[in-house]
C-alpha positions, 0 to 999 in steps of 0.5 A, spaced: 500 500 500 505 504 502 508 503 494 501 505 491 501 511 496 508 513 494 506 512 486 499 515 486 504 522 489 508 522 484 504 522 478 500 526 481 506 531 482 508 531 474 500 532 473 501 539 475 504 542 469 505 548 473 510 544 478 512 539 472 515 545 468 518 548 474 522 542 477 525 540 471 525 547 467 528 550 474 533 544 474 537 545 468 537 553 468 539 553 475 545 548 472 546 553 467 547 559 471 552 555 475 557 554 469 556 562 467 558 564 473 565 565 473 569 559 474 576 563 477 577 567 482 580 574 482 585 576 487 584 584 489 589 588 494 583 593 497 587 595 503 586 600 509 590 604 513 589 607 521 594 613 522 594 617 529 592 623 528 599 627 527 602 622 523 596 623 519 596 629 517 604 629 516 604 622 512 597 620 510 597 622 503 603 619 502 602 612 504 595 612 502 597 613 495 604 609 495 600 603 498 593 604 495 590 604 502 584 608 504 584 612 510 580 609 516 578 613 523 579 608 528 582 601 529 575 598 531 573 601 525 578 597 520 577 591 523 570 591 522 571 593 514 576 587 514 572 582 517 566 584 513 570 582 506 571 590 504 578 590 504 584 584 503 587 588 509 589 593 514 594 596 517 594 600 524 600 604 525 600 607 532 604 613 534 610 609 538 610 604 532 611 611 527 616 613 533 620 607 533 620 607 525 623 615 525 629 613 529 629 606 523 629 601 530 627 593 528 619 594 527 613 589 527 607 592 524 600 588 526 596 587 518 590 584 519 587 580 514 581 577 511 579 570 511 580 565 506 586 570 503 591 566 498 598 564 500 600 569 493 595 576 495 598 576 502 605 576 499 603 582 496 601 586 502 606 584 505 610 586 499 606 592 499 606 595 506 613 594 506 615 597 500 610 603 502 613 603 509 621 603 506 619 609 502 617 614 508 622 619 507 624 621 515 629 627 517 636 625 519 635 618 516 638 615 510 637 607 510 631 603 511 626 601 516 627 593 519 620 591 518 616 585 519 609 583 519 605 580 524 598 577 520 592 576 523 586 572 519 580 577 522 573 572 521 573 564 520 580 560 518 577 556 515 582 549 516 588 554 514 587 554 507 589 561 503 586 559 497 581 564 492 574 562 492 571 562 485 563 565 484 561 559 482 562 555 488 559 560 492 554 561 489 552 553 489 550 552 495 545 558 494 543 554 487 542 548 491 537 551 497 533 554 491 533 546 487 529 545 494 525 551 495 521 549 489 521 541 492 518 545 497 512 548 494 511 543 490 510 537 496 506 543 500 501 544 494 500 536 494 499 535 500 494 541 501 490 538 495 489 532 498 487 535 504 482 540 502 479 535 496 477 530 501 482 525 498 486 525 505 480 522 509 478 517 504 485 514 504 484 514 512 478 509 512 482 504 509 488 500 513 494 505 510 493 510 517 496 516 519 503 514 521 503 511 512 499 516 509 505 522 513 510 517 512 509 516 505 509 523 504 515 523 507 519 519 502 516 522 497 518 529 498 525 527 500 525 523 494 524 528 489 528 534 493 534 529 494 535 526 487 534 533 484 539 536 489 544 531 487 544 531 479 547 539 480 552 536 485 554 531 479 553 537 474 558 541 477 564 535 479 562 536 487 561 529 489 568 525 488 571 529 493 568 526 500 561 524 497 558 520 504 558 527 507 556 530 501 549 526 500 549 526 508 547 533 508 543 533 502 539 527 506 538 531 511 537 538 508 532 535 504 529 532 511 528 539 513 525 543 507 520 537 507 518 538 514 517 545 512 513 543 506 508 539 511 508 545 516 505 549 510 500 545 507 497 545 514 495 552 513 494 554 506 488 551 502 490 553 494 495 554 491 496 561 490 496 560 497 502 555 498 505 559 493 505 566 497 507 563 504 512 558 500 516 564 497 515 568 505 519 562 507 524 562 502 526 568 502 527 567 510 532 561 508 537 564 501 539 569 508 544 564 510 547 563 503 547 570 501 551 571 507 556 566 503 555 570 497 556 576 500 559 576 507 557 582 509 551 580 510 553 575 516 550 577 521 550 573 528 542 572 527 542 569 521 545 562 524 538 562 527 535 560 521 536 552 520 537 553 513 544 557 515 547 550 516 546 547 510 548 552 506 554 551 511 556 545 511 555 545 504 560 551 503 565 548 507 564 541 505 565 543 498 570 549 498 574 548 504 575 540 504 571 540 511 570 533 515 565 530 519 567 534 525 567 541 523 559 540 520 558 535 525 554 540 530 551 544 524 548 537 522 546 536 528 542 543 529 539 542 521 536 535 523 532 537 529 530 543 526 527 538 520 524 533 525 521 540 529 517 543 523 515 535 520 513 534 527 509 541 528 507 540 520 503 533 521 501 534 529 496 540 525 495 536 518 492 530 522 489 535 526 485 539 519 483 533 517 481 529 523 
């Protein structure tokens, strides 16, 4: 009976010409973009400078334009700047630091740096701030300063690699959070006219039973998300490196979008519906893969949103080579916050239709 169940789903999801032509539409242009995005990552020296308010005045010209550096107010500021991607590095240079380079003494200078910042970009702001520096012509001096740079990485390390990260691979997690959206749509609208045309309470009055009737709804719509998810992984050559953990986490992202497909077919009643809070949702969880796109965006609040943990662990599984112990508690967060929502989701369906 269960395989009857999980059939009748399926034909009468591809039965739908709306969310037929969605999913497989959608999956091939989200393919398509992901390999028009740029497959190469372009290493930029923005960097940023903080004098003391003397110095600033009597060199700040100078070493911005000798180091193409912007001029920051405040130290707490520049670090902001870095650690929110807008500069590759920064440097602050304190007063008994610009004393100590006038009388031409042994000087270590604290660069900040951005986080996933490859080994060659930071040679060259080391070479640019010591070249920047060397060339400040104090009184009474006629060689050079002794300078070395003390690095500090501002955000996350990520496993020590300096390596530039192309958009496309950004952008992949973000493309597959999409991929599930759709699934999720697409499951909600399917349970919502089952329940709404009477089909539900048919199928109760025969031995199949709640626990089946959810159950197979269940296998269905982590079905559909999973297997779509998974042919974009292959599309893009991310499933040889570490491919249990790579389906690991698809399974259980796919669990989560389907728990939330059940929440919200507990509430709507057409499709127009299912479509509106489907998007209100959606735009709540592509938040955290922005953040990945864009880090500027990544504020605290954002690991608040189950979805941040897929799109996490994703990111760090396929840029950064992660194992099983940096995403263990993400995981483990993304997993309860599915069983939560398919929980809720089917403690109100039964409900509905009780």
């Amino acid at each position: 009976m269960m395989r009857a169940l999980i059939r009748k789903d399926l034909l009468l999801f591809f039965r739908n010409q709306f969310f037929a032509v969605i999913t497989l539409l959608g999956l091939a242009a989200f393919i398509g973009v992901y390999f028009l995005l740029p497959g190469a990552a372009q290493d930029t020296v923005s960097t940023a400078l903080v004098l003391p308010g003397e110095a600033r005045a009597r060199l700040g010209a100078f070493l911005s334009e000798v180091m193409e550096s912007d001029l920051l107010a405040t130290e707490s500021e520049l670090i902001d700047a870095v650690t929110r991607g807008d500069y590759v590095a920064g440097v602050v240079l304190a007063d008994d630091l610009i004393a100590a380079m006038e009388r031409r003494e042994k000087v270590i200078v604290p660069v900040y740096l951005a986080s996933g910042v490859s080994s060659d970009l930071r040679t060259a702001v080391e070479d640019i701030y010591t070249v920047g520096l060397n060339n400040i012509r104090f009184s009474g001096a006629d060689r050079q300063v002794d300078i070395q740079e003390n690095l500090t990485v501002l955000g996350a390390d990520l496993l020590g690699i300096r390596r530039p990260i192309a958009l496309r691979d950004r952008m992949l997690p973000l493309l597959l959070l999409l991929v599930f959206s759709v699934e999720l749509m697409g499951i909600a609208n399917l349970i919502s006219e089952e329940v709404e045309t009477g089909t539900v309470r048919a199928l109760l009055v025969t031995p199949l039973g709640p626990t089946r009737f959810f159950a197979g709804k269940l296998v269905v719509g982590l079905g559909l998300a999973f297997v779509q998810v998974l042919i974009m992984v292959a599309a893009a050559g991310k499933l040889g490196s570490a491919p249990f953990i790579v389906l690991t986490v698809l399974l259980i992202g796919g669990f989560m979008v389907t728990g939330l497909a059940f929440l919200v077919a507990s509430f709507t009643r057409s499709l127009m519906s299912v479509l509106a809070w489907s998007t209100l949702f959606l735009l709540l969880l592509i938040l955290p893969g922005l953040s990945v796109v864009f880090p500027v965006m990544a504020a605290p609040w954002i690991r608040l949103i189950p979805s941040f943990y897929l799109v996490d662990s994703l990111h760090r599984i396929f840029n950064y080579g992660a194992s099983w112990g940096d995403i263990s508690t993400g995981l483990l967060f993304l997993f309860l916050s599915g069983l939560l929502l398919l929980t809720a989701g089917a403690g109100l369906l039964y409900r509905r239709f009780k």
